[in-house]
Biopython code that builds the backbone (N, CA, C, O; Angstrom):
import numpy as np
from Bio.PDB.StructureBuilder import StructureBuilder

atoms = [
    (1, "UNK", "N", (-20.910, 2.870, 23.806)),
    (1, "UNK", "CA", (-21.036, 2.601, 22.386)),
    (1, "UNK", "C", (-21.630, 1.213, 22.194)),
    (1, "UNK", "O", (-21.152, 0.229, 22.760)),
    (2, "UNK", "N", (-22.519, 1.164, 21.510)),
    (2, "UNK", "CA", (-22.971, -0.066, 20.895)),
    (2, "UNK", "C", (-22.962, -0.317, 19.969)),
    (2, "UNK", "O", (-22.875, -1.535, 19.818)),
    (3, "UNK", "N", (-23.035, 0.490, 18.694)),
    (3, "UNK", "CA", (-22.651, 0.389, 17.404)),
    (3, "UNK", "C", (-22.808, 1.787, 16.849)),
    (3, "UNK", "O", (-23.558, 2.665, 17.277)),
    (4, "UNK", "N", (-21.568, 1.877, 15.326)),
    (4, "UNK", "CA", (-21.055, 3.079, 15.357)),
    (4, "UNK", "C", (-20.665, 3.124, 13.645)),
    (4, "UNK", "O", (-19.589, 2.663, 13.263)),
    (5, "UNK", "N", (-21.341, 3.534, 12.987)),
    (5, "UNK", "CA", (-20.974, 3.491, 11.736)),
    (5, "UNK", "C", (-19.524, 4.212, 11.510)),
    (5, "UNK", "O", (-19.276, 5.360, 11.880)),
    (6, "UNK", "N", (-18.330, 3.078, 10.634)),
    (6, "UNK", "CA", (-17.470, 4.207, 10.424)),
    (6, "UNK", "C", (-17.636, 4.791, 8.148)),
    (6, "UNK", "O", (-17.276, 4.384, 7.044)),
    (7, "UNK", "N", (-18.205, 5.618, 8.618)),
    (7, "UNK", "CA", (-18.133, 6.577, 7.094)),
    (7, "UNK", "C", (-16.888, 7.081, 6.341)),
    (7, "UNK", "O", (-16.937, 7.219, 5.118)),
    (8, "UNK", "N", (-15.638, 7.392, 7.128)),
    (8, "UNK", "CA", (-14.725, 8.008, 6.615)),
    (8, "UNK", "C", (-12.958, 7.093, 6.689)),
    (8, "UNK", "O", (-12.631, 6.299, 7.570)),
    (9, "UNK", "N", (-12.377, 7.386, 5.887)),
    (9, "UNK", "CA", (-11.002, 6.559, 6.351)),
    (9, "UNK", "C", (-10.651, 6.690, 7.910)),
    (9, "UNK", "O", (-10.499, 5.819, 8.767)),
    (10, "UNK", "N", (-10.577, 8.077, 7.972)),
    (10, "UNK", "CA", (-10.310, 8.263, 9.100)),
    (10, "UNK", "C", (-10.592, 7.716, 10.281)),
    (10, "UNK", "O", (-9.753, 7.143, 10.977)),
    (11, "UNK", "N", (-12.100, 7.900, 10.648)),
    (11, "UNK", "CA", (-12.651, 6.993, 11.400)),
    (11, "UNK", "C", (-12.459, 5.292, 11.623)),
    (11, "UNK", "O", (-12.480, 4.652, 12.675)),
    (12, "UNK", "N", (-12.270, 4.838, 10.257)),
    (12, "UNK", "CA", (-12.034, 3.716, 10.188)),
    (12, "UNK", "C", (-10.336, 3.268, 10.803)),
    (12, "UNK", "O", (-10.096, 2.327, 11.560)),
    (13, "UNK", "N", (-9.492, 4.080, 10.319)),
    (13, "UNK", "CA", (-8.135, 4.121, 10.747)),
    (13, "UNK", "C", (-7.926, 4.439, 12.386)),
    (13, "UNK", "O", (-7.031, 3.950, 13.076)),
    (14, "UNK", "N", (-8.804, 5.229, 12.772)),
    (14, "UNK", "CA", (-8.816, 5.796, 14.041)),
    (14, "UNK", "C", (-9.303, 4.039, 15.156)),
    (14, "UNK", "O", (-8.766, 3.524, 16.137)),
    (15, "UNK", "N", (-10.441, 3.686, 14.379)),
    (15, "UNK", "CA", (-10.911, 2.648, 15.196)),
    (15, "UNK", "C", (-9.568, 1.320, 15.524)),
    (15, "UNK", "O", (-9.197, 0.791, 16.572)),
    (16, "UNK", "N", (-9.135, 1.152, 14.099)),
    (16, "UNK", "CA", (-8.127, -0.011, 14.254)),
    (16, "UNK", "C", (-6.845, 0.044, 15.315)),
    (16, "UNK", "O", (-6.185, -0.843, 15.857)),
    (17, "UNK", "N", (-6.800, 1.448, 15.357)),
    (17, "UNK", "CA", (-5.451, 2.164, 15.918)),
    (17, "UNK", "C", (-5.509, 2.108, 17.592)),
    (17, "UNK", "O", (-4.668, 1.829, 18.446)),
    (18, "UNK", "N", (-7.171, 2.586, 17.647)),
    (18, "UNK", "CA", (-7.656, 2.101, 19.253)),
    (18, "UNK", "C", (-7.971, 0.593, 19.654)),
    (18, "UNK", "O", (-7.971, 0.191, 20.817)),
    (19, "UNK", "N", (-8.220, -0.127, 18.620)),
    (19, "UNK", "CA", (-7.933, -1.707, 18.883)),
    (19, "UNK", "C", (-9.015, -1.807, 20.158)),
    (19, "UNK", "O", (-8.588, -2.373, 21.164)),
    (20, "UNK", "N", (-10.260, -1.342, 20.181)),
    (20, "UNK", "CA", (-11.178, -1.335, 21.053)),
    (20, "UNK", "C", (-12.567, -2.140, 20.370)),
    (20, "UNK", "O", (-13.271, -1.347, 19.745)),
    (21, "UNK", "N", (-12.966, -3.240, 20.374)),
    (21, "UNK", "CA", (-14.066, -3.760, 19.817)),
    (21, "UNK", "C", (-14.592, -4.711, 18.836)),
    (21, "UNK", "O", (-14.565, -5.870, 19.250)),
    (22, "UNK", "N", (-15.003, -4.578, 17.806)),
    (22, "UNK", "CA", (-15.871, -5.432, 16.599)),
    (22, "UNK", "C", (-15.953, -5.079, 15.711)),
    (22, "UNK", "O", (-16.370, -3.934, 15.879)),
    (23, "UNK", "N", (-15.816, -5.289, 14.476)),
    (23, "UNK", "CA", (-16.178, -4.419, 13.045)),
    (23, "UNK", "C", (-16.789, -5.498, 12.389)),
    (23, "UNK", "O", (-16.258, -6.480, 11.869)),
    (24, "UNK", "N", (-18.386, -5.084, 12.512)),
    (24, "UNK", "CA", (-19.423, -5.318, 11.708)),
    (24, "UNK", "C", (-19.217, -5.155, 10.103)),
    (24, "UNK", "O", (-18.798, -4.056, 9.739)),
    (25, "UNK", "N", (-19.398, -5.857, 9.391)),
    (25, "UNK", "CA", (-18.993, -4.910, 7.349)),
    (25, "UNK", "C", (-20.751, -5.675, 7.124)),
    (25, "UNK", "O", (-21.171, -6.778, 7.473)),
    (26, "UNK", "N", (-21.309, -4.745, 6.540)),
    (26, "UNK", "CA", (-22.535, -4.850, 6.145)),
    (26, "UNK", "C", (-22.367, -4.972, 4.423)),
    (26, "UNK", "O", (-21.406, -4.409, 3.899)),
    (27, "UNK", "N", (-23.540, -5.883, 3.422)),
    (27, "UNK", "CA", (-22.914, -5.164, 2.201)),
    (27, "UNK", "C", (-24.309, -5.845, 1.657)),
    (27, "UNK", "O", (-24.890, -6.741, 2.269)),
    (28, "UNK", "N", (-24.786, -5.242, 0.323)),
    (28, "UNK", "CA", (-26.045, -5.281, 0.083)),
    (28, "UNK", "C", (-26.170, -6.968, -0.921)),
    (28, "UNK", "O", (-27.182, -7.548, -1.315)),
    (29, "UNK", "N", (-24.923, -7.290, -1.049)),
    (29, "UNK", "CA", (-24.714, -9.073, -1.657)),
    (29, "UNK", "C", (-24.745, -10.177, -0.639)),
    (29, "UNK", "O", (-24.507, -11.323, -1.022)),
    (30, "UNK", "N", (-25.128, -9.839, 1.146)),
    (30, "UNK", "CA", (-24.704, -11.018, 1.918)),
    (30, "UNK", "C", (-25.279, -10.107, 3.279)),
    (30, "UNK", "O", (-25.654, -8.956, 3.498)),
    (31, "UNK", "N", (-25.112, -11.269, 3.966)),
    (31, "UNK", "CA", (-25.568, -10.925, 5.710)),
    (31, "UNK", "C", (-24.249, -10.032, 6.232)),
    (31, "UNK", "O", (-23.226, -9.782, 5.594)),
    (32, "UNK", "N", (-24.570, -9.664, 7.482)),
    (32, "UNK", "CA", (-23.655, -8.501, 7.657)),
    (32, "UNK", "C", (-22.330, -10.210, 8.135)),
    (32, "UNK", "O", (-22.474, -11.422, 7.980)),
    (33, "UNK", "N", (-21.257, -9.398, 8.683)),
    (33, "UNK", "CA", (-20.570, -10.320, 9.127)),
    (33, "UNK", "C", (-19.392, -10.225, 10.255)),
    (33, "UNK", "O", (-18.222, -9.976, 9.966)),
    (34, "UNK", "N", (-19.796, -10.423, 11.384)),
    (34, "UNK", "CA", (-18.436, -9.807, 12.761)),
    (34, "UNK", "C", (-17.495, -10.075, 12.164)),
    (34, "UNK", "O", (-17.578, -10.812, 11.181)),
    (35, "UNK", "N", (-16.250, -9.523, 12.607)),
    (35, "UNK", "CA", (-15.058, -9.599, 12.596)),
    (35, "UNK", "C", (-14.031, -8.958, 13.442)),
    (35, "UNK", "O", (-14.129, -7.750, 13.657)),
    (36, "UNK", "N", (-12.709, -9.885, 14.123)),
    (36, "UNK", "CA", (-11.728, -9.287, 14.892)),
    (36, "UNK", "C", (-11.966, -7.399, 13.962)),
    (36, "UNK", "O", (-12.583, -7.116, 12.935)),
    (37, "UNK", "N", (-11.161, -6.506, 14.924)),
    (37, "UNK", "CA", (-11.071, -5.257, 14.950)),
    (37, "UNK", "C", (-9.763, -5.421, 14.002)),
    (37, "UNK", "O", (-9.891, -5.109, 12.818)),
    (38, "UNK", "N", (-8.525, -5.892, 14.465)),
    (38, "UNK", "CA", (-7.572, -5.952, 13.419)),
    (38, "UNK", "C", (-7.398, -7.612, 12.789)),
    (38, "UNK", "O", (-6.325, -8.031, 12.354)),
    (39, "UNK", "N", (-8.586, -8.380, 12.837)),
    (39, "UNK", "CA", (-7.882, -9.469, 12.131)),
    (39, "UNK", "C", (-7.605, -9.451, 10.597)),
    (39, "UNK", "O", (-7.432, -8.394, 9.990)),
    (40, "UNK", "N", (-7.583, -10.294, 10.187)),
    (40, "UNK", "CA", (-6.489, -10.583, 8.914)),
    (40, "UNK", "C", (-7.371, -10.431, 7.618)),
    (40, "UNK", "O", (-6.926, -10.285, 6.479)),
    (41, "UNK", "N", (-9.052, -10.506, 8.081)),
    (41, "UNK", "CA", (-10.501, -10.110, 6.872)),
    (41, "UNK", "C", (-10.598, -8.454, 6.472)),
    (41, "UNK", "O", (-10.948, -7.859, 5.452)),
    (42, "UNK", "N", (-9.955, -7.896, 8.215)),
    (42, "UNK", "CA", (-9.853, -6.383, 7.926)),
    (42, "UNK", "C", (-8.879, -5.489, 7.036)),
    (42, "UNK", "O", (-7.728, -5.298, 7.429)),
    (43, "UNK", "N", (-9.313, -4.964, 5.891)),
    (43, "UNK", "CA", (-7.780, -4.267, 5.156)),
    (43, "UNK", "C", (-8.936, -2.874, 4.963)),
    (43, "UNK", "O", (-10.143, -2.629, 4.986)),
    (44, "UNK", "N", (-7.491, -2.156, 4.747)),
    (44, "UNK", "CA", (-8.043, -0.390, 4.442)),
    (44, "UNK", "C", (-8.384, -0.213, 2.792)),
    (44, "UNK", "O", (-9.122, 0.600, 2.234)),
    (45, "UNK", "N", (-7.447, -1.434, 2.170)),
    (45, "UNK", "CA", (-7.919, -1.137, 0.946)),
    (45, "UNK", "C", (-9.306, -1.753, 0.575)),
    (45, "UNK", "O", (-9.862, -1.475, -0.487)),
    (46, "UNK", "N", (-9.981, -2.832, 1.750)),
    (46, "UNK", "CA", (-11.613, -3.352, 1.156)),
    (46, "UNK", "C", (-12.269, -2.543, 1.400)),
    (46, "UNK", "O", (-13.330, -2.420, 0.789)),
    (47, "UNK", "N", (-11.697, -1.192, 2.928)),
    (47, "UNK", "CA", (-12.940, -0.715, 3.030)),
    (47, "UNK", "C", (-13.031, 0.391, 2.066)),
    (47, "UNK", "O", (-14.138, 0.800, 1.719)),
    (48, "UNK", "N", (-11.791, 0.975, 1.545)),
    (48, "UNK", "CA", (-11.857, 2.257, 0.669)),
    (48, "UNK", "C", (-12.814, 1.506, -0.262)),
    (48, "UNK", "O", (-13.921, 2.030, -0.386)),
    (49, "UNK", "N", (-12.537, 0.100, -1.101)),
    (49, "UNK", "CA", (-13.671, -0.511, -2.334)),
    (49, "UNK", "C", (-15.043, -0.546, -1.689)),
    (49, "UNK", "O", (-15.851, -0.019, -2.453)),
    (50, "UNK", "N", (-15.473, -0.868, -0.834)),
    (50, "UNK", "CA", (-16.723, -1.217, 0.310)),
    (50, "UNK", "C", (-17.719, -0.209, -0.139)),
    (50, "UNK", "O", (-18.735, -0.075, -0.821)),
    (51, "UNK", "N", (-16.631, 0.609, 0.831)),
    (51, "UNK", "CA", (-17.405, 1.806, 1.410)),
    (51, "UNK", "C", (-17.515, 3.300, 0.762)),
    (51, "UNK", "O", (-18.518, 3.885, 0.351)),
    (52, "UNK", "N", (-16.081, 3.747, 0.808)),
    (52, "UNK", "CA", (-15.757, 5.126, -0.755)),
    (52, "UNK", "C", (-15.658, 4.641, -1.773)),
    (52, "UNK", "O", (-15.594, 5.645, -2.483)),
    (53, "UNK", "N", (-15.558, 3.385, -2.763)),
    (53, "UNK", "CA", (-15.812, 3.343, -3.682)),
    (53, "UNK", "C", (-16.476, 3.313, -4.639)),
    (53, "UNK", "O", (-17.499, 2.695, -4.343)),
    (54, "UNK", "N", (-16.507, 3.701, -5.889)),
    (54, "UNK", "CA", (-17.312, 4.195, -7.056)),
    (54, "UNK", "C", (-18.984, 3.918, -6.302)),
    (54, "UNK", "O", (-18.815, 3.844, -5.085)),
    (55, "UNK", "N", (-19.756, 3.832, -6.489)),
    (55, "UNK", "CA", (-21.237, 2.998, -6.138)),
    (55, "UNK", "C", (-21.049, 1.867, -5.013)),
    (55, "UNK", "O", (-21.396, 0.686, -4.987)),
    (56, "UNK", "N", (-20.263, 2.807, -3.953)),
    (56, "UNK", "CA", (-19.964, 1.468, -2.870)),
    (56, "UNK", "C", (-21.045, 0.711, -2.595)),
    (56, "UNK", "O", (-22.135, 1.092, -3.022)),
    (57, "UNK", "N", (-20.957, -0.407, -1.892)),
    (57, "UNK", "CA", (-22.156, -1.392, -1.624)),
    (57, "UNK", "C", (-22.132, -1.956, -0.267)),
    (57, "UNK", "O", (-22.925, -2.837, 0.067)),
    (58, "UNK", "N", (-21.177, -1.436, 0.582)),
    (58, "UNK", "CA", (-21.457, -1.838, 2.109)),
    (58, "UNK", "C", (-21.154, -0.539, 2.888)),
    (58, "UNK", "O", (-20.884, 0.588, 2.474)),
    (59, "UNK", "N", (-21.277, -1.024, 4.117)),
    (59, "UNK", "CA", (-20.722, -0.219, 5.744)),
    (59, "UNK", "C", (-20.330, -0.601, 6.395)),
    (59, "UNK", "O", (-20.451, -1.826, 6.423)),
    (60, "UNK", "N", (-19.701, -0.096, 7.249)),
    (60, "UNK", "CA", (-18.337, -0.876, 8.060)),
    (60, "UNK", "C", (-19.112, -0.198, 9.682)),
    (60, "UNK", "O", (-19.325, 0.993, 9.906)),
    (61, "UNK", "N", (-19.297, -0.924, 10.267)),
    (61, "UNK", "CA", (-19.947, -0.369, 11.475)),
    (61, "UNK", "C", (-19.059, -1.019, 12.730)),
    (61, "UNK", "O", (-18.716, -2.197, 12.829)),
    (62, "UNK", "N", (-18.792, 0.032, 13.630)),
    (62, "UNK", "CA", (-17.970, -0.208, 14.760)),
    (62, "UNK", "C", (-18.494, -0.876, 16.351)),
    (62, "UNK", "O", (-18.809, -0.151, 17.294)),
    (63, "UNK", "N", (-18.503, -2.250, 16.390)),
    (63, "UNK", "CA", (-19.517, -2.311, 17.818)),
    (63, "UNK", "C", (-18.802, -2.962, 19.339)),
    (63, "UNK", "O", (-17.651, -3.313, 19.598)),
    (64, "UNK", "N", (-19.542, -2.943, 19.823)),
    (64, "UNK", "CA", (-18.637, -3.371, 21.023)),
    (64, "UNK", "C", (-18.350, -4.268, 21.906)),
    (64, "UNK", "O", (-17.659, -4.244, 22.925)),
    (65, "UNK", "N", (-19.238, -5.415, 21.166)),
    (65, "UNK", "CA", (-19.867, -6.831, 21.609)),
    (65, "UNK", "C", (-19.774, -7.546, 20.079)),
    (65, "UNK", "O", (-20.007, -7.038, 18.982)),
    (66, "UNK", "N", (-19.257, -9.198, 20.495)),
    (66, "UNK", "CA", (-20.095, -9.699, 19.081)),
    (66, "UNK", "C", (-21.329, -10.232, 19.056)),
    (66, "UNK", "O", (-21.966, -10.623, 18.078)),
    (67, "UNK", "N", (-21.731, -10.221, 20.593)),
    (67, "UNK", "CA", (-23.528, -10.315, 20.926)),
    (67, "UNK", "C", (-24.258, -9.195, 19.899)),
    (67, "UNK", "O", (-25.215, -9.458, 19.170)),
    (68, "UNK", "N", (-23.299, -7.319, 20.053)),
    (68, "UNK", "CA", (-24.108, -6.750, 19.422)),
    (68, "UNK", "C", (-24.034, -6.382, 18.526)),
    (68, "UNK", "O", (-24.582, -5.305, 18.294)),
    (69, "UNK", "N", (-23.415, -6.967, 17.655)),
    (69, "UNK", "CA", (-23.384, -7.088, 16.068)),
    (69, "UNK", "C", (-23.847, -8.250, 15.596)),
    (69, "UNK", "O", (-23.676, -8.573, 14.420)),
    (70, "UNK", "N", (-24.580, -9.115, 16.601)),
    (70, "UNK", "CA", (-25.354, -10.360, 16.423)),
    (70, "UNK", "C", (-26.682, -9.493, 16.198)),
    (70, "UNK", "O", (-27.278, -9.209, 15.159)),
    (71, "UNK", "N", (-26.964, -9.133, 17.692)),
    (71, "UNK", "CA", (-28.347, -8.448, 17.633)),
    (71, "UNK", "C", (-28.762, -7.660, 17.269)),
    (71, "UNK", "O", (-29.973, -7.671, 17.050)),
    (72, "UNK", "N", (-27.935, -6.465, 16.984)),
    (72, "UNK", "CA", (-28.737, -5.369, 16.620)),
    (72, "UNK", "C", (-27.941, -5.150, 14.859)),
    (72, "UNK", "O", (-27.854, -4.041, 14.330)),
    (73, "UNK", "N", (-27.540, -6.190, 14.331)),
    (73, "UNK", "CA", (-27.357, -5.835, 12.941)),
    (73, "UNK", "C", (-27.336, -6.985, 12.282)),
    (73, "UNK", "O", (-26.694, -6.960, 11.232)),
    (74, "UNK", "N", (-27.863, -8.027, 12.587)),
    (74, "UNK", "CA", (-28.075, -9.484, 12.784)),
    (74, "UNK", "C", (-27.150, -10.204, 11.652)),
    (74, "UNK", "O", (-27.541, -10.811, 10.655)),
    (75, "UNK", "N", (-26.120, -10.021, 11.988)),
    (75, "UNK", "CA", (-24.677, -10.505, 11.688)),
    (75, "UNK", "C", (-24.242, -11.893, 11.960)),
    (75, "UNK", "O", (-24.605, -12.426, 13.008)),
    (76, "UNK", "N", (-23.602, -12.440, 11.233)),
    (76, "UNK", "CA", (-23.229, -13.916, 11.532)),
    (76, "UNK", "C", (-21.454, -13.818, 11.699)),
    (76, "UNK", "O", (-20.680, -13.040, 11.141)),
    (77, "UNK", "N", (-21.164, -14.947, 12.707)),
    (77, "UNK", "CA", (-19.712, -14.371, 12.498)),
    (77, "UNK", "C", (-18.689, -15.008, 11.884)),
    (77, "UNK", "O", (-18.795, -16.204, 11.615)),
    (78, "UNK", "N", (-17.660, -14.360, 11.608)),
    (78, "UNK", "CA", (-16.338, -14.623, 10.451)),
    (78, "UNK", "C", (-16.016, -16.043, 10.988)),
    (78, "UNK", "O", (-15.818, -16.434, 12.139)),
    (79, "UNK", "N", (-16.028, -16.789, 9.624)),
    (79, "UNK", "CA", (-15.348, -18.664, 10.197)),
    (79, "UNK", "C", (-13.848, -18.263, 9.514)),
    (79, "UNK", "O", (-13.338, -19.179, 8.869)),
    (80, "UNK", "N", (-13.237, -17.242, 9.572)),
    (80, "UNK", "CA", (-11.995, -16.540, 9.720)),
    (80, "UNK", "C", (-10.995, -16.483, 10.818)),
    (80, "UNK", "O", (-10.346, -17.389, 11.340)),
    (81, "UNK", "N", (-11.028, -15.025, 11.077)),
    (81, "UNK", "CA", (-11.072, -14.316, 12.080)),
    (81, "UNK", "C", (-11.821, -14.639, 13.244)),
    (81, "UNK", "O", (-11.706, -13.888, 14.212)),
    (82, "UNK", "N", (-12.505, -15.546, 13.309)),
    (82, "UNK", "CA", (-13.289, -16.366, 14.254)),
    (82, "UNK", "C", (-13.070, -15.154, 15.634)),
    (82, "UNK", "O", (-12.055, -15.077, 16.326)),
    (83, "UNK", "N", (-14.173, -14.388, 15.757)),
    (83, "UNK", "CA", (-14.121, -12.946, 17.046)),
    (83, "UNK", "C", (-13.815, -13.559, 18.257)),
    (83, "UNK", "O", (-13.041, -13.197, 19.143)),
    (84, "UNK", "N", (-14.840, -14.965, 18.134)),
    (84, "UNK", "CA", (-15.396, -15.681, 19.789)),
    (84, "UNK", "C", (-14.654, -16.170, 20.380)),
    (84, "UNK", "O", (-14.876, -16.694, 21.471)),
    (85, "UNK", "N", (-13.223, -16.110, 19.620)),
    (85, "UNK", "CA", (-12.385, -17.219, 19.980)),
    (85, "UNK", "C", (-11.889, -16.290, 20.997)),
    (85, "UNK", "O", (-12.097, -15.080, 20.898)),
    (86, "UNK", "N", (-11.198, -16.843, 22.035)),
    (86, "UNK", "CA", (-10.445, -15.597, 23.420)),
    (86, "UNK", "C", (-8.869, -15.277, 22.626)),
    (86, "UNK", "O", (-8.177, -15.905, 21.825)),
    (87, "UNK", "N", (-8.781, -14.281, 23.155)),
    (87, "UNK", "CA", (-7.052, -13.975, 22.499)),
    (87, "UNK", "C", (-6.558, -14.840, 23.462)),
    (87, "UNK", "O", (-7.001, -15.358, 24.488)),
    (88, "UNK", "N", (-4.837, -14.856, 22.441)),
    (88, "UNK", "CA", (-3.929, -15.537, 23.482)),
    (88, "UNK", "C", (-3.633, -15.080, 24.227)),
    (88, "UNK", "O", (-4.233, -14.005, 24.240)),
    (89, "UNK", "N", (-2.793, -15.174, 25.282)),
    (89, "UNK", "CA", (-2.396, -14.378, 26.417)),
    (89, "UNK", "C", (-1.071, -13.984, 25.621)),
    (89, "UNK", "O", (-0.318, -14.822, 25.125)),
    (90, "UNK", "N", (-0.804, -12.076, 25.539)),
    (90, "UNK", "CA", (0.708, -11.850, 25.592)),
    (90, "UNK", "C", (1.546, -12.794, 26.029)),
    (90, "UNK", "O", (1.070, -13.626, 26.800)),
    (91, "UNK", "N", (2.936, -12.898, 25.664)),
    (91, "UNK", "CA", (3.764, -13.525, 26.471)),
    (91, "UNK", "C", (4.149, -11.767, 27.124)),
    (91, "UNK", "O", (4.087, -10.633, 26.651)),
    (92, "UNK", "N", (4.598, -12.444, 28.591)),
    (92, "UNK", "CA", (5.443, -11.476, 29.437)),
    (92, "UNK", "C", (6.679, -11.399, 29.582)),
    (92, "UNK", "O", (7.296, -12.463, 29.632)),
    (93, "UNK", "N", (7.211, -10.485, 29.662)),
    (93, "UNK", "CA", (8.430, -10.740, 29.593)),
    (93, "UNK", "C", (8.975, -10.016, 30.985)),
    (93, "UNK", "O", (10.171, -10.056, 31.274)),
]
sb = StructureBuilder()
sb.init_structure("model")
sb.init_model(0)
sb.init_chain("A")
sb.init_seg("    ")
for serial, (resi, resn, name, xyz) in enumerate(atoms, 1):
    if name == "N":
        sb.init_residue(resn, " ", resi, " ")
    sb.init_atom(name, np.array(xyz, "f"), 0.0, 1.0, " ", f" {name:<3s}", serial, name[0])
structure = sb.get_structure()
């Protein structure tokens, strides 16, 4: 996978749940923009407004790099959710 439009709740719910990747949000007011898979920019209720809502105005695209939601959807990334940053390490127990 390199990038993966998600169209439906489902899909979108399905992606967060696998916690596998990048979520690109594209929208026709701004540059696209990376973001963590579950960080804190991601909610189900922006994408239902986004994306299913009335005359939606973006897409939520699923990728698998934040290189490739740099390159191939030329995305800038969240000074949020900051993607680039490395996770912490679990604690172990």
């Amino acid at each position: 996978m390199t990038k993966r439009e998600l169209a439906t709740f489902e899909e979108f719910r399905k992606a967060r749940l696998e916690d596998v990747g990048f979520i690109v949000i594209a929208d026709t007011s701004r540059k696209p923009v990376v973001h963590q898979l579950n960080g804190r920019c991601i909610s189900g209720d922006n994408f239902r407004n986004k994306v299913l809502g009335e005359g939606g105005t973006g897409k939520y695209y699923l990728v698998d790099s934040v290189s490739s939601g740099i390159t191939e959807l030329g995305a800038s990334v969240c000074k949020i959710c900051k993607p680039l940053r490395p996770e912490k390490e679990k604690w172990k127990s």
